[in-house]
C-alpha positions as CSV (number, residue, x, y, z in Angstrom):
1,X,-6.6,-14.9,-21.4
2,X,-6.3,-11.7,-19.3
3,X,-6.6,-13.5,-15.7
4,X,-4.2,-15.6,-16.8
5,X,-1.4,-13.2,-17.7
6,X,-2.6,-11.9,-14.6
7,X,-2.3,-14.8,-12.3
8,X,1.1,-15.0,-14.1
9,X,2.6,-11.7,-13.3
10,X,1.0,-11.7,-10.0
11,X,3.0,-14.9,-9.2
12,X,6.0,-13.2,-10.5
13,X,5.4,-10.4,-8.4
14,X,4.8,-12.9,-5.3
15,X,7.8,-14.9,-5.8
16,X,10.0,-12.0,-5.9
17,X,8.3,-9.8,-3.1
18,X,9.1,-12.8,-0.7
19,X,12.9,-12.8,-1.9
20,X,12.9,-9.0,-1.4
21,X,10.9,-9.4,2.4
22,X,14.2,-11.2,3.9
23,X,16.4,-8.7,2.5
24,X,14.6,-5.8,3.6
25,X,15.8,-2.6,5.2
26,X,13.9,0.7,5.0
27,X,14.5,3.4,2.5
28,X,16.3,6.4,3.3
29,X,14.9,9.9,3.8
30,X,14.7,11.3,0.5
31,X,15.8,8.2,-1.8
32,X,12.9,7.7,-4.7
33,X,9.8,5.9,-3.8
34,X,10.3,1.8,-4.8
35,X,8.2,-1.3,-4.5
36,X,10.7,-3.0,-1.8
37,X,10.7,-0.3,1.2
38,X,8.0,1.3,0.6
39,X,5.1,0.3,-0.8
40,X,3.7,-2.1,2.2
41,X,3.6,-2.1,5.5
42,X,6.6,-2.8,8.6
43,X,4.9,-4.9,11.5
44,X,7.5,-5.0,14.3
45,X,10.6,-5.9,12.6
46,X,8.7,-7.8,9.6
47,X,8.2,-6.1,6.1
48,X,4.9,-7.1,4.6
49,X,5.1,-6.2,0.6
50,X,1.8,-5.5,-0.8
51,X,0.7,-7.6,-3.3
52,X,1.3,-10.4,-1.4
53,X,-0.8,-13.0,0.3
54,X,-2.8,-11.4,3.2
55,X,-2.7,-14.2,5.3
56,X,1.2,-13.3,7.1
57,X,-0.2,-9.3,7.3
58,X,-3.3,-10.6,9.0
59,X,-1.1,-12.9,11.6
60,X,0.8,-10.1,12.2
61,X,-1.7,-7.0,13.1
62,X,-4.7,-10.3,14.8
63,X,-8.2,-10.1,14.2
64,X,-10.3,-7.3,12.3
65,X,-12.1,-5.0,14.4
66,X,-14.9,-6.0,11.3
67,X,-14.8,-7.3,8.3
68,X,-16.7,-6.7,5.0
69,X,-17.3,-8.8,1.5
70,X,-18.3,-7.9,-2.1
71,X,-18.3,-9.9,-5.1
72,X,-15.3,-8.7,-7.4
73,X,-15.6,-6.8,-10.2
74,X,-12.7,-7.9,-11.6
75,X,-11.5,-11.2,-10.3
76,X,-13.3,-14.4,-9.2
77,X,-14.1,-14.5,-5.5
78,X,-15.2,-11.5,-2.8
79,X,-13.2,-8.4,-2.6
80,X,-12.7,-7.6,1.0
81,X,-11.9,-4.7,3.6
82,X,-10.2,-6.1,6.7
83,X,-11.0,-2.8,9.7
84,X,-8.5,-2.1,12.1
85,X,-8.3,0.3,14.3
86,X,-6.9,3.2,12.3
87,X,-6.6,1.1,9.2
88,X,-8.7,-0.7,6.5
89,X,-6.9,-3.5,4.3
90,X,-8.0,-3.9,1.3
91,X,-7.5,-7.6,-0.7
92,X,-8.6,-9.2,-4.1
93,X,-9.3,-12.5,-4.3
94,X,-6.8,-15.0,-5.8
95,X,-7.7,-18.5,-5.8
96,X,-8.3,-19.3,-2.5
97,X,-6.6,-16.8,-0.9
98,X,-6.6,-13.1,-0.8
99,X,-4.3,-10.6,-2.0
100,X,-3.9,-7.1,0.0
101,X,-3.3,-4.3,-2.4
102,X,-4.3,-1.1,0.0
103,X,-3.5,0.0,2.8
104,X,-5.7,3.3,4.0
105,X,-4.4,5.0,6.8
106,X,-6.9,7.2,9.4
107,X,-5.6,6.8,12.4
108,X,-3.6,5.3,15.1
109,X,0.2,4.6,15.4
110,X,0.5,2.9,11.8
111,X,3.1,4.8,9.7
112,X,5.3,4.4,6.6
113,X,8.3,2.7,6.2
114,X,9.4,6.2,6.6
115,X,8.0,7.4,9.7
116,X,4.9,9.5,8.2
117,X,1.5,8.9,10.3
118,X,-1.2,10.6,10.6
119,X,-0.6,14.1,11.8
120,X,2.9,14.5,10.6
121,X,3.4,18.2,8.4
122,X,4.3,18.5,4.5
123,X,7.4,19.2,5.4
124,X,8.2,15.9,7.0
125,X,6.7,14.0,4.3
126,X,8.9,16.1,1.7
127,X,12.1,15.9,3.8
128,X,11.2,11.9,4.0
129,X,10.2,11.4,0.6
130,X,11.6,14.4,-1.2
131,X,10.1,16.9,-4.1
132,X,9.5,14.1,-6.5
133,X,5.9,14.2,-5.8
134,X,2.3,15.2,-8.2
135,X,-0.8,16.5,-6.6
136,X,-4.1,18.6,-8.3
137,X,-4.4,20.3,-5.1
138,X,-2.6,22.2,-1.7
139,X,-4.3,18.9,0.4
140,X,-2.8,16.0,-1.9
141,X,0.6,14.5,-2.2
142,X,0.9,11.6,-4.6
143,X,4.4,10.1,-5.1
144,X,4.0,6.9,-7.3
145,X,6.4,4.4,-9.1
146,X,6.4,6.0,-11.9
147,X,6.3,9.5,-11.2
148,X,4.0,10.0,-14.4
149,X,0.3,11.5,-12.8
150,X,-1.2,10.1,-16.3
151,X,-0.2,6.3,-15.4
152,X,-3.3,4.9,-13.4
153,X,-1.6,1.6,-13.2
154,X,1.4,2.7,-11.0
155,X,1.9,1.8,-7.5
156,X,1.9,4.8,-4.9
157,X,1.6,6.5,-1.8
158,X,-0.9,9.7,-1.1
159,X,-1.0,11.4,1.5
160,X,-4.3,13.9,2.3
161,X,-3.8,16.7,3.8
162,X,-5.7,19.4,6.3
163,X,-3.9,22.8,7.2
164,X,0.0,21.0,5.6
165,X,-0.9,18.2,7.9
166,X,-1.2,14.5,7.2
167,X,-4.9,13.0,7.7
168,X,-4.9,10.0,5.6
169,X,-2.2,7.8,4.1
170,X,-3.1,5.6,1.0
171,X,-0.8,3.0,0.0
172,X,-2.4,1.5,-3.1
173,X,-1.3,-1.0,-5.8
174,X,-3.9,-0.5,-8.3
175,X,-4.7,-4.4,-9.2
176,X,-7.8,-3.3,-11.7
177,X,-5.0,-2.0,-14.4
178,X,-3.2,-5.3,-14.4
C-alpha cells in the first residue's frame, strides 16, 4: 500500500514539476526557499526540478565521471550515485527509470539557482536566501520547505561551512519520508 501512495504522489509531483520547468524563472535574492526555483539544478538556460526523472539532468551535464549501484533500501531497483566533477547525483529507482533526489555539491562551477557555489561567504548566502534559515552549528546552514528543523521529510538546501565560507552545497529531497 505505501509504494503505491508513493508512486502516486510521486507522479503528482512529476506531472506538475514539468508544468512548472517551462515556466521557470529564478527566485529572487531573499524571497523564501520553494520547490520551483530552488530546489534543483539550472543547466544552461534549462531548469531541472528534483524529483524528476534523471534521464533530461543526465543529457544535459553527459557522462559520469563514474558511477555506483546499491540495492534500495526502500524502493525496488538499485539506488545510484552518478560522479561528476564537483558533483554526485543521487537517484532512486522508479520503475525503470531513476529518480534524482540529491544534488551534493564539492566543487567546480555548479551553483544554486541563486548564484551560491562553493567558496561563496555566509553573508552571500544570507543576502541570497535571507535569515529564514536553522543550523546546530557556526559551519551549517539549512533552509528547508518548511522551515520546521523537526520535519525530516522537508525538502532543503544546506550549506557547510569552513571559516563563514561555503564548502559543500546539499540539495536534498528526502524520498525515504514519503
Amino acid at each position: 500500500m505505501f509504494k503505491k501512495i508513493f508512486v502516486l504522489a510521486l507522479c503528482a509531483m512529476l506531472l506538475m514539476t514539468c508544468a512548472m520547468a517551462e515556466s521557470w524563472t529564478a527566485p529572487a535574492d531573499g524571497d523564501p526557499i520553494g520547490l520551483e526555483g530552488d530546489l534543483g539544478l539550472c543547466i544552461g538556460d534549462t531548469w531541472f526540478p528534483i524529483l524528476n526523472y534523471f534521464d533530461d539532468l543526465q543529457a544535459a551535464l553527459g557522462e559520469p565521471l563514474d558511477m555506483m549501484a546499491a540495492p534500495s533500501c526502500a524502493f525496488k531497483g538499485d539506488d545510484k550515485e552518478f560522479v561528476y566533477d564537483g558533483m554526485s547525483i543521487y537517484t532512486n529507482p522508479l520503475g525503470d527509470k531513476d529518480v534524482w533526489m540529491e544534488a551534493y555539491i564539492t566543487g567546480g562551477d555548479w551553483t544554486t539557482t541563486r548564484g551560491i557555489g562553493i567558496g561563496a561567504t555566509r553573508d552571500d548566502i544570507l543576502a541570497a536566501y535571507g535569515d529564514g534559515f536553522y543550523s546546530d552549528s557556526d559551519d551549517m546552514m539549512t533552509y528547508s520547505i518548511s522551515g520546521d528543523p523537526n520535519d525530516y521529510s522537508s525538502p532543503c538546501i544546506m550549506f557547510t561551512l569552513e571559516s563563514d565560507i561555503v564548502t559543500c552545497i546539499d540539495i536534498y529531497y528526502p524520498t525515504n519520508t514519503l
